[in-house]
C-alpha positions as CSV (number, residue, x, y, z in Angstrom):
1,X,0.0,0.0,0.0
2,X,1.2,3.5,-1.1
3,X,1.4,6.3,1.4
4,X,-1.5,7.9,-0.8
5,X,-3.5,4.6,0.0
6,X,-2.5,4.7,3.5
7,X,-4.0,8.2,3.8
8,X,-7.1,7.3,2.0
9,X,-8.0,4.3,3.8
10,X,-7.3,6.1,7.2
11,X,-9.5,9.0,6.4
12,X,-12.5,6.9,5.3
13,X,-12.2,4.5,8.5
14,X,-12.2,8.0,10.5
15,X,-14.9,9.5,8.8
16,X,-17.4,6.6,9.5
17,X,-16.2,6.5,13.3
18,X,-17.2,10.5,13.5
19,X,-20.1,10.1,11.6
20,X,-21.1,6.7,13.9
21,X,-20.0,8.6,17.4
22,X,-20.9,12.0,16.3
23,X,-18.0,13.6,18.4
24,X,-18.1,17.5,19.3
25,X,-14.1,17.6,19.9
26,X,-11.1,15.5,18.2
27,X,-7.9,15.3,20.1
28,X,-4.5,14.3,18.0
29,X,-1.0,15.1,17.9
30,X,0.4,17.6,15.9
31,X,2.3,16.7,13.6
32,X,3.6,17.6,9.8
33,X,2.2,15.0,7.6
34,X,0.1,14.4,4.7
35,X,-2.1,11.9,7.4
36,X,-2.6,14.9,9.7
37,X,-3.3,17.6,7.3
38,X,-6.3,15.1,5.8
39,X,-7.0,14.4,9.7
40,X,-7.6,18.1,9.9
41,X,-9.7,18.6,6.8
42,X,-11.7,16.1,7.5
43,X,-12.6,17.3,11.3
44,X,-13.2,20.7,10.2
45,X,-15.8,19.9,7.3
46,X,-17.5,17.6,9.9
47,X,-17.0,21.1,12.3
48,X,-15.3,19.2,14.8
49,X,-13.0,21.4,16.9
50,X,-9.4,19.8,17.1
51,X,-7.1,20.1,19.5
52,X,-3.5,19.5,18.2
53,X,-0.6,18.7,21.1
54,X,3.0,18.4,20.0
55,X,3.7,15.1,21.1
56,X,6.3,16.2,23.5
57,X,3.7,18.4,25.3
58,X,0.9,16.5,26.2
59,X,1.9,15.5,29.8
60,X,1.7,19.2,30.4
61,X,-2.0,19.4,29.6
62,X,-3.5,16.5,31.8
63,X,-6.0,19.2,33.2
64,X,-7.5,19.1,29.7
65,X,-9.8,16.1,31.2
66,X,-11.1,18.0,33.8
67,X,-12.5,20.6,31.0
68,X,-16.6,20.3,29.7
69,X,-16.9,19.7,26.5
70,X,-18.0,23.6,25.8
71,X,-14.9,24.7,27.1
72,X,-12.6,22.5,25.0
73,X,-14.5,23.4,21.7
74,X,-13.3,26.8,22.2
75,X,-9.6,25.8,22.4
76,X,-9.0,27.5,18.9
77,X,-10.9,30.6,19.8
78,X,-8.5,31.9,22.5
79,X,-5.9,34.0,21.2
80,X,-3.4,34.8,24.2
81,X,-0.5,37.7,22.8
82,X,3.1,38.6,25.0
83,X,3.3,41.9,25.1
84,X,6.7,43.0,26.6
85,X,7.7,46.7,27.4
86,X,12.0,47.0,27.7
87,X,13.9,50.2,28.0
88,X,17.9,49.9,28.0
89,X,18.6,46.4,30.3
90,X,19.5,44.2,27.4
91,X,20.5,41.5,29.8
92,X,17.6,41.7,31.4
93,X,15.7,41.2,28.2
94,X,17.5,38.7,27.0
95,X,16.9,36.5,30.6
96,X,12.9,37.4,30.0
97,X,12.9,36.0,26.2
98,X,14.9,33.2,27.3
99,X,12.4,31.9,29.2
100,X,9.4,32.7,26.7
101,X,11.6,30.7,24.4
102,X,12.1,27.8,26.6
103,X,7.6,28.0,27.7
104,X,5.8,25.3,26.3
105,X,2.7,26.7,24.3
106,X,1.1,23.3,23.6
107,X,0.9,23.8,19.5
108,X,-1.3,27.3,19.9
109,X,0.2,30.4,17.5
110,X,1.5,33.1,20.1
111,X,2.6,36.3,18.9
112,X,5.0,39.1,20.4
113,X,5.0,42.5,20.4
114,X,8.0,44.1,22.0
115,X,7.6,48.0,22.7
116,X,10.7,49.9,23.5
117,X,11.2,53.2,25.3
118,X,12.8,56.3,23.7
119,X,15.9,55.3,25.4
120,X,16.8,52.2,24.3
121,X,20.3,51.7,23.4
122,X,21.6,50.1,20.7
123,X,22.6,46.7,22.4
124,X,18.5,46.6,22.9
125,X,17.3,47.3,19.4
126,X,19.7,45.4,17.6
127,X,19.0,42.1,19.9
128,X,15.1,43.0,19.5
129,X,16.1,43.2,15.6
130,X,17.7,39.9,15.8
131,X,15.3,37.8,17.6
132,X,13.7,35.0,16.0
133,X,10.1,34.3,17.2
134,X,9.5,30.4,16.2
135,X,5.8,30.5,17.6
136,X,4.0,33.6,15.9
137,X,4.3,37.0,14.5
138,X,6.9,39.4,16.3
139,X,6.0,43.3,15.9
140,X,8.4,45.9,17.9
141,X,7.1,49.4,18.5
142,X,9.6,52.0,19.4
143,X,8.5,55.2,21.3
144,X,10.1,58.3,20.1
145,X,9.2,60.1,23.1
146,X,9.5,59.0,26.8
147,X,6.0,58.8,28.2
148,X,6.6,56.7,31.1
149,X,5.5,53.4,32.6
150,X,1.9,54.2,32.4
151,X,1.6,54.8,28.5
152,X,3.7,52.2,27.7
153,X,1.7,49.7,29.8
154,X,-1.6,50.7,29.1
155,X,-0.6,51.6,24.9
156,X,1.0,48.5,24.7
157,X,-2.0,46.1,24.1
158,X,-5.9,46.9,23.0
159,X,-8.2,43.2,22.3
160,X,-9.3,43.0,19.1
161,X,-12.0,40.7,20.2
162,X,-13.5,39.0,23.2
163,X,-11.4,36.0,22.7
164,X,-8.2,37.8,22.7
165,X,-5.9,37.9,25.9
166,X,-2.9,40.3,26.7
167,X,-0.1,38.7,28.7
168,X,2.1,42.0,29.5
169,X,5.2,41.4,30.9
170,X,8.0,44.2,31.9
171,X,11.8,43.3,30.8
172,X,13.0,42.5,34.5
173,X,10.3,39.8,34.6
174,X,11.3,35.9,34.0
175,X,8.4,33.3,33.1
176,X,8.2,29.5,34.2
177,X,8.1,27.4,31.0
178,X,4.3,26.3,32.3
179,X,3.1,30.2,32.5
180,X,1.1,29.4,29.2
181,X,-0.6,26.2,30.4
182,X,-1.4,27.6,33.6
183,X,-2.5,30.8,31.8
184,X,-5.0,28.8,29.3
185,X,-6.3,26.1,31.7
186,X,-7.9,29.1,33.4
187,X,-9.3,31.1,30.7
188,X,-11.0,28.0,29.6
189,X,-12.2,27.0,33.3
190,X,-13.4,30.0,34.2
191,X,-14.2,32.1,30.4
192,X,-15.8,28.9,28.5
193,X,-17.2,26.4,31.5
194,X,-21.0,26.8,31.4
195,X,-20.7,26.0,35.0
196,X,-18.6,28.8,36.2
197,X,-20.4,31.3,33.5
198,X,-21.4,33.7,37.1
199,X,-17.0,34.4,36.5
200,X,-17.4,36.2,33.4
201,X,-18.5,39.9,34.6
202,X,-16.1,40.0,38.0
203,X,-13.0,38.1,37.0
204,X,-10.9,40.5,34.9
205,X,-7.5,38.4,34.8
206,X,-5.3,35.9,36.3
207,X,-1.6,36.4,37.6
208,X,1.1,34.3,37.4
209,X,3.0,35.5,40.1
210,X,2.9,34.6,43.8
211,X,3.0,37.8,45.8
212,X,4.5,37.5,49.0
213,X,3.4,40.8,50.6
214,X,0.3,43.3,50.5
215,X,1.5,46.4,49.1
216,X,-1.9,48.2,49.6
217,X,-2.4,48.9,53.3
218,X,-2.0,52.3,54.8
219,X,1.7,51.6,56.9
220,X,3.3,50.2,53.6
221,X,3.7,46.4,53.1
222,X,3.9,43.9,55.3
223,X,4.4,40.0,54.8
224,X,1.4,37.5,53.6
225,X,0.7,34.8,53.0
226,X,-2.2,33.5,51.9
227,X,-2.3,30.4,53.5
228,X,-2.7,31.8,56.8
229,X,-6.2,33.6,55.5
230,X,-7.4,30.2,53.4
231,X,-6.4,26.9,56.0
232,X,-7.8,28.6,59.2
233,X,-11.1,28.6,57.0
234,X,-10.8,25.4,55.9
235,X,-10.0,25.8,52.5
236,X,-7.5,22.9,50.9
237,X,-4.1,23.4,50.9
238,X,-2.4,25.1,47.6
239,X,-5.8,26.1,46.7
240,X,-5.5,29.2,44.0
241,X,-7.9,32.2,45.2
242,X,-9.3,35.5,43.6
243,X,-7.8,39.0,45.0
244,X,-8.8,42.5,43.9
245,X,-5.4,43.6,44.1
246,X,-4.1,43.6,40.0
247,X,-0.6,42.3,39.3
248,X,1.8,44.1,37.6
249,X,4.5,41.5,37.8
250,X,3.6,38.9,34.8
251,X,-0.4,38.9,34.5
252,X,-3.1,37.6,31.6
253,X,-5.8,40.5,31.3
254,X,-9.4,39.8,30.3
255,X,-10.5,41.7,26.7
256,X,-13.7,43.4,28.4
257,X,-12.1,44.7,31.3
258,X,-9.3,46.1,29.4
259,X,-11.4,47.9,27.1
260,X,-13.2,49.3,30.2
261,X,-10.3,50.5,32.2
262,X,-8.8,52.4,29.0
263,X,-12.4,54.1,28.5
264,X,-11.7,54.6,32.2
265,X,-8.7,56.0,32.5
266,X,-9.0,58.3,30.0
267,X,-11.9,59.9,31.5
268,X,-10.0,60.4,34.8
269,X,-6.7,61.4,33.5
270,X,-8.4,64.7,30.9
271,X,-10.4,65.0,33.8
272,X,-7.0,65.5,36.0
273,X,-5.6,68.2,33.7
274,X,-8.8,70.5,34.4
275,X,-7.9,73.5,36.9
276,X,-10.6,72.2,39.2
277,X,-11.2,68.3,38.5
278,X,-14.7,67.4,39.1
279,X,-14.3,63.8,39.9
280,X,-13.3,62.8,43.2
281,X,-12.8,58.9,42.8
282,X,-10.3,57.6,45.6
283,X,-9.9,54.2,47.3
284,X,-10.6,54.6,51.2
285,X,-6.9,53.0,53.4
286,X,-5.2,52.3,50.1
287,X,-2.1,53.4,50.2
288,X,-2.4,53.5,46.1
289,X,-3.2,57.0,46.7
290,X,-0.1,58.2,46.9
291,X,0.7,57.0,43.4
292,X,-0.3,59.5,41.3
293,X,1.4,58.2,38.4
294,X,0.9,54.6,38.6
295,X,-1.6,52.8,36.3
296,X,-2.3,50.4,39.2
297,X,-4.0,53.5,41.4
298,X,-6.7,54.0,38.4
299,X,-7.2,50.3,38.0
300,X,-7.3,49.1,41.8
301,X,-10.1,52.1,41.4
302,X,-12.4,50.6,39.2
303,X,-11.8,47.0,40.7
304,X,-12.9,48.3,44.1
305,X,-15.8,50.0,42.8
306,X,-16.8,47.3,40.3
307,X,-16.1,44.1,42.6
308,X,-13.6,42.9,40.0
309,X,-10.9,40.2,41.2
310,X,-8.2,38.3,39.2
311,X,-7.2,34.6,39.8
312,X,-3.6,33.9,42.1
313,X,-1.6,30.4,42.2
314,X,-1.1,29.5,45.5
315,X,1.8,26.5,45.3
316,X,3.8,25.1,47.5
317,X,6.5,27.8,49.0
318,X,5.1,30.4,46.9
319,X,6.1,28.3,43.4
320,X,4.8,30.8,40.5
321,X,4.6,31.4,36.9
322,X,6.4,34.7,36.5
323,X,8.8,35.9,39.4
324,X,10.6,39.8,39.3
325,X,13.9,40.4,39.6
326,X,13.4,44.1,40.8
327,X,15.9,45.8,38.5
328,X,14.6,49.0,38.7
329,X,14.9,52.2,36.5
330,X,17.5,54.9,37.0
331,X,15.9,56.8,40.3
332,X,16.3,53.9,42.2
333,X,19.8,53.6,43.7
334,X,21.9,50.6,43.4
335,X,23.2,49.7,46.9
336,X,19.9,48.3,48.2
337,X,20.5,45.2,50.6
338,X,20.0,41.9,48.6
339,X,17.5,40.3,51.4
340,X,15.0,43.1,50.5
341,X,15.3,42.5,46.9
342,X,15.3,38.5,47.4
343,X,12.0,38.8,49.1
344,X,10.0,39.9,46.1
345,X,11.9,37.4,43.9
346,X,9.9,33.5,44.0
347,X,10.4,30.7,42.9
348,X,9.3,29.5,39.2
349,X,7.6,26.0,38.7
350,X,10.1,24.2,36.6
351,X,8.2,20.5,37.3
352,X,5.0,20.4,36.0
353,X,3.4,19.6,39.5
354,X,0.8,22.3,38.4
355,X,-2.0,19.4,38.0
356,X,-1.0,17.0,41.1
357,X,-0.7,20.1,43.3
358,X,-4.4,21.9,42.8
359,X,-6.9,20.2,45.3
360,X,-8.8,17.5,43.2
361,X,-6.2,18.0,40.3
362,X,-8.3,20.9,39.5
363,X,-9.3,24.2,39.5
364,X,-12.4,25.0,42.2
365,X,-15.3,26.5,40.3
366,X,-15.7,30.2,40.8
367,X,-18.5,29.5,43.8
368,X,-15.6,27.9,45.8
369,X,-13.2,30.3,44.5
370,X,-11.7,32.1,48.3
371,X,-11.9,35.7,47.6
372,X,-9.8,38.4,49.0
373,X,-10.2,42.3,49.1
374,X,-7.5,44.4,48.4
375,X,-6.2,44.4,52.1
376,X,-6.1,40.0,52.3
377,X,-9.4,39.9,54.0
378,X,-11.4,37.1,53.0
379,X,-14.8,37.6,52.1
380,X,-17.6,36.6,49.8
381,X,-18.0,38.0,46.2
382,X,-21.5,39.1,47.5
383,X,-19.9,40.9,50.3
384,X,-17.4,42.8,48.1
385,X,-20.2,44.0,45.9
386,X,-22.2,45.1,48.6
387,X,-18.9,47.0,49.5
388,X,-18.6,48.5,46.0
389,X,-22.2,49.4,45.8
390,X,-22.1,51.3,48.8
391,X,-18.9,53.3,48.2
392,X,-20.0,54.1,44.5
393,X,-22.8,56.4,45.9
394,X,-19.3,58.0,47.6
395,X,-17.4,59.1,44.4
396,X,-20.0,58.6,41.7
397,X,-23.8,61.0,41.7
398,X,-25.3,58.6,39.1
399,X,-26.7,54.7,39.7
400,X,-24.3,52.2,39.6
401,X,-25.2,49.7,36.8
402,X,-27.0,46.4,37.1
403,X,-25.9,45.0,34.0
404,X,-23.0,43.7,35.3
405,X,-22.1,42.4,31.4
406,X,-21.9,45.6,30.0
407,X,-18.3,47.0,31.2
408,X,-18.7,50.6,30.6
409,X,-17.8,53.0,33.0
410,X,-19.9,55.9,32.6
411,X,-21.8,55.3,35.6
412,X,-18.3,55.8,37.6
413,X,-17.2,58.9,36.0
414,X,-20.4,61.7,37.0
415,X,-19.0,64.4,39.0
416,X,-21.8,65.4,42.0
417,X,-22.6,69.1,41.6
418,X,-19.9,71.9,42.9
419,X,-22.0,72.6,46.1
420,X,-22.5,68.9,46.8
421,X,-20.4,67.7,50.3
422,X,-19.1,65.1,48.4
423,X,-17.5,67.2,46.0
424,X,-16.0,69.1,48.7
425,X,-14.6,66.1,50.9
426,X,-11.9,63.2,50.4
427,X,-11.7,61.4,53.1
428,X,-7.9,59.7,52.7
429,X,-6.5,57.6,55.9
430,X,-4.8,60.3,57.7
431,X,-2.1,57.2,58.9
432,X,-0.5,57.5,54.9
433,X,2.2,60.1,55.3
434,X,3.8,61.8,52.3
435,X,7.5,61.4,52.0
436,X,9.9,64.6,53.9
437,X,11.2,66.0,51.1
438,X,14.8,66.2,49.9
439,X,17.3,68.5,51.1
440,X,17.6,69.6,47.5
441,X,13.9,70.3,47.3
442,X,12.9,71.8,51.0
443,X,14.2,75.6,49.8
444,X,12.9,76.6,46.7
445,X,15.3,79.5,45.4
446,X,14.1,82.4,42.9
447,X,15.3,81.4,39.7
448,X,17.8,84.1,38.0
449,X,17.4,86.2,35.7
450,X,18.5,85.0,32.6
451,X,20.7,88.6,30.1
452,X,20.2,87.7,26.8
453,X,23.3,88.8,24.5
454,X,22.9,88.6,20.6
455,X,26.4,88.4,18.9
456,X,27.1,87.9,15.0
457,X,29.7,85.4,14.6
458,X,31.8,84.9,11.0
459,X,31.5,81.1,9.3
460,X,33.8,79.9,7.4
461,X,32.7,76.9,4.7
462,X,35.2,74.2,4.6
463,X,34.3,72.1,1.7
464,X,36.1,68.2,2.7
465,X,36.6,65.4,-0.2
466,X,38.2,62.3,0.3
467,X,40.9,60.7,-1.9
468,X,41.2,56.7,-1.4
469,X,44.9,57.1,-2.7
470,X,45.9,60.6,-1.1
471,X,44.0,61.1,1.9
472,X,41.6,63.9,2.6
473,X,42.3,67.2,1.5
474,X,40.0,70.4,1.2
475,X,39.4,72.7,-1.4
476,X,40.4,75.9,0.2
477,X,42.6,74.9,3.1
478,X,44.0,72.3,5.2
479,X,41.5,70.8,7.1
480,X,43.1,70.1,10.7
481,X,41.9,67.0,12.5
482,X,44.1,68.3,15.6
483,X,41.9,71.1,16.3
484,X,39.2,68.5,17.6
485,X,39.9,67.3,21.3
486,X,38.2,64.2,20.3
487,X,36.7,62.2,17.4
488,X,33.1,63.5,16.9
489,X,30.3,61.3,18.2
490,X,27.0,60.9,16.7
491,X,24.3,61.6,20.1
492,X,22.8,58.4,21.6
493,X,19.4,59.2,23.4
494,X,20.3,56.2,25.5
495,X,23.4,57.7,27.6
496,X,21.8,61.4,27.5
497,X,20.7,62.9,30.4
498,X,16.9,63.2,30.6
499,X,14.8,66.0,30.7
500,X,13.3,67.3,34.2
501,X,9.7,66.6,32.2
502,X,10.8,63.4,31.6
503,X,11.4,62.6,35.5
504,X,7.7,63.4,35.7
505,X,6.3,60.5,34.3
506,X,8.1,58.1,36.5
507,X,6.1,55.6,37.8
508,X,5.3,56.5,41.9
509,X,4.7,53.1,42.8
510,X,8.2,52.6,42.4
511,X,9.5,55.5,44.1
512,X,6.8,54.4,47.4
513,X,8.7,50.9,46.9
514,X,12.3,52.6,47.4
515,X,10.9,54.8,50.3
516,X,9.5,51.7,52.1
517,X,12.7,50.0,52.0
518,X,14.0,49.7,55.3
519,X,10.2,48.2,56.3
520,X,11.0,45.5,53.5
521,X,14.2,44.7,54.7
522,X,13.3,43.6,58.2
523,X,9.7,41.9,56.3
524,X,12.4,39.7,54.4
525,X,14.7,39.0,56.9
526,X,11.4,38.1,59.0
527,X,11.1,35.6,56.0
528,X,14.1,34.2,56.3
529,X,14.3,32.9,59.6
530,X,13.5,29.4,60.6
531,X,9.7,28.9,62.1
């Protein structure tokens, strides 16, 4: 028998066993052939969906059997895209795409986008040049402006459709090579399971780190973890659980939530450049307040007043997806003590113990989900909306929406009226404390007055040609190399000194990190000693 024949006669023995089963879902492994390719005609003109595992791959998708049926059919649907934003750490970079290389994304097309800052150097565009993407498409953006953190986070992805996910990762972030399987297993669980449908309007993403302190309370951060909240309430050990709280540290964001918090922040931010802003949107004890730069303060804002949450892992000794390195930008200084730094730094799951370590070998259902405010209280989801619905009335004059499905924000952005006591009053925890200023800044000094002095000076024209046999010579006179103290240099944005503007759009969140140091210190050191 030919490999034509071979072909043939395996096609029409499959089609009578789909035709005699009538299957909704055909599983096989991916693989280059002519039997494969008719294997995949013939499922889709039956409309079968098909799941196709590289052979090498299919230990890591074991959960797949704990999936309905309406959640596997949409296995093609999902469309997840790596976003990652880089400035000038090339090494850091290069450790963040090592590890995308080395993830295993179980036969799905995954395409990058890297965006880099106006200061890149050239070691960073030349390896972004260089790098071969085996998986998908690669697109690079390249800012030619510095904006800051928050454009470049919130500019670097927009869904194109419901099914379409944004994993946005910063260069200083490393993945574990089972961040996508983790990532997809719960968009199918809780996005496409018609049991866990009640997820859809609240859960806006899922993290794949492990966080090992609360960065929102008043004081600053303080250690957690969130097995001392879940097995005092009888929860399973290593059970994942839901947290307001969004992750900027290696996260999968939701399409319709995404679309919502840029129609969001948009509103608040022209809103922000009026002499007088009208709204007066803040989070009650959260120490997010202060950062009036950060993203995260707009979108921790619309979670608490919406009752979003977004999935955590929760493995053994904080074993996570995505972990951070810390390298921060160029206001951060250098000589910070390594326990500090080590404390936000966890372990990545290189084992796939990801399906033997959830309880049941599976994800619980969104009902049994343990949820968590943005403080690491547990509480029901009922209880957080009852929160959110109250405080709305706070900060917003019109109803708060019922249809929950919706995800538009105009009932969050109406100012009250100018006379209105709650246009008048913010009540922020008096126990946040803004940072003493600087020595530099404490005296502000008149600024001098600049003497302007015009002055004609004479040019002289010095046409150059070059001679491969004679050297260079100029038309009119000798031109003298000597007279320079040094070879000219072409400028490099990368090693120029940034403009005081520039400094503005640093990200806040950061600078709050570096001013809570010496608290995270003695939190890690804490950590480190033996129960």
């Amino acid at each position: 028998m030919t490999p034509t024949d071979t072909v043939a006669h395996t096609t029409r023995l499959l089609s009578r066993l789909i035709q005699a089963l009538q299957p909704r879902v055909l599983f096989h492994i991916q693989h280059d052939t002519p039997i494969f390719h008719s294997v995949d005609i013939l499922a889709k003109s039956h409309h079968l969906s098909t799941i196709q595992l590289p052979i090498n791959e299919v230990r890591h998708a074991l959960w797949l059997s704990k999936l309905p049926v309406e959640a596997l059919e949409y296995w093609n649907h999902v469309k997840i895209d790596l976003v990652v934003i880089t400035d000038r750490r090339p090494h850091s970079l290069s450790r963040l795409f090592n590890s995308l290389g080395h993830s295993k994304y179980l036969g799905d097309k995954v395409d990058l986008t890297v965006h880099m800052e106006q200061s890149a150097d050239r070691v960073t565009r030349l390896f972004v040049n260089n790098l071969y993407w085996e998986h998908g498409i690669k697109k690079i953006r390249h800012r030619i402006r510095k904006g800051g953190l928050m454009p470049a986070i919130i500019e670097s992805w927009y869904p194109s459709n419901n099914n379409n996910y944004g994993v946005i990762l910063e260069d200083d972030i490393e993945v574990s090579p089972l961040f996508y399987a983790w990532a997809k297993y719960n968009i199918l669980h809780y996005r496409y399971s018609l049991s866990n449908a009640e997820a859809y309007p609240w859960m806006y993403g899922i993290s794949l780190y492990s966080p090992r302190n609360l960065e929102l309370m008043p004081e600053g951060r303080i250690s957690f973890d969130p097995n001392d909240v879940l097995l005092p309430n009888h929860f399973p050990p290593r059970t994942p659980y839901a947290s307001q709280v969004p992750c900027s540290w290696g996260a999968v964001y939701f399409p319709e939530h995404w679309r919502e918090f840029h129609q969001y922040l948009t509103s608040r931010l022209v809103d922000l450049q009026e002499k007088t802003p009208r709204l007066n949107i803040f989070v009650p004890n959260s120490r997010s307040e202060r950062w009036k730069k950060s993203w995260k303060k707009y979108f921790i804002e619309m979670v608490y007043l919406r009752a979003y949450v977004m999935v955590y892992p929760n493995f053994q000794d904080f074993e996570s997806f995505s972990t951070n390195h810390l390298e921060f930008g160029t206001h951060v200084k250098h000589d910070r003590a390594q326990t500090a730094l080590d404390s936000f730094v966890v372990p990545l799951m290189q084992r796939d113990t990801l399906f033997n370590q959830l309880p049941e070998q599976q994800l619980p259902s969104f009902e049994k989900l343990p949820m968590m405010d943005l403080w690491g209280t547990l509480m029901t989801h009922r209880q957080m909306d009852i929160v959110a619905s109250e405080w709305h009335k706070e900060v917003s004059a019109c109803p708060r929406q019922q249809l929950y499905d919706r995800f538009d924000s105009q009932d969050l952005l109406c100012p009250f009226p100018s006379n209105s006591s709650h246009h008048k009053t913010k009540h922020i925890n008096t126990d946040i404390k803004k940072p003493a200023p600087s020595k530099a800044t404490t005296k502000k000094k008149a600024p001098k007055a600049v003497k302007t002095k015009h002055m004609l000076e004479h040019i002289e024209y010095v046409t150059v040609y070059v001679d491969e046999q004679q050297g260079d010579h100029d038309s009119s006179s000798q031109f003298d190399m000597s007279a320079w103290d040094e070879m000219p240099e072409p400028l490099d944005v990368a090693t120029m000194t940034t403009s005081a503007s520039d400094h503005e759009h640093e990200d806040d969140e950061f600078k709050d990190l570096e001013e809570n140091w010496q608290t995270l210190q003695k939190i890690a050191t804490q950590q480190q000693q033996p129960l």
